[in-house]
C-alpha positions, 0 to 999 in steps of 0.5 A: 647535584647531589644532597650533601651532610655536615660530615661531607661539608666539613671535608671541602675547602673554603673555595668548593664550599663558596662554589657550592653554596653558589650552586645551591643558591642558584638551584634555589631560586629556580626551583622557587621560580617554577613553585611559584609559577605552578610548573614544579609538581613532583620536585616540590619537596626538594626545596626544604632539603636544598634550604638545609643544605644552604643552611649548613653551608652557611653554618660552615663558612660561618665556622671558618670565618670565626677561626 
């Protein structure tokens, strides 16, 4: 899955950003999972960037549950 940014974010519908944020969280964990089971060598800095992108998600949803 592609690393999306703020811009990208802000264009998707509220149904696409929940099922994103699932798919990033689902991702998450699994990368998780192998990090701590000491299988996850080269992928190892992927799970910063797919926290941030968790992250904006949520700043997003956040942002339309205010409006």
């Amino acid at each position: 899955m592609a690393r999306l940014k703020m811009k990208s974010i802000r264009e998707l519908n509220e149904a696409d950003l929940k099922d994103r944020l699932e798919q990033s969280r689902v991702e998450l964990s699994k990368m998780r999972m192998e990090a701590a089971k000491g299988t996850l060598r080269k992928e190892s800095g992927k799970i910063r960037s797919i926290r941030k992108e968790v992250a904006r998600m949520m700043t997003r949803k956040n942002e339309l549950k205010k409006k």
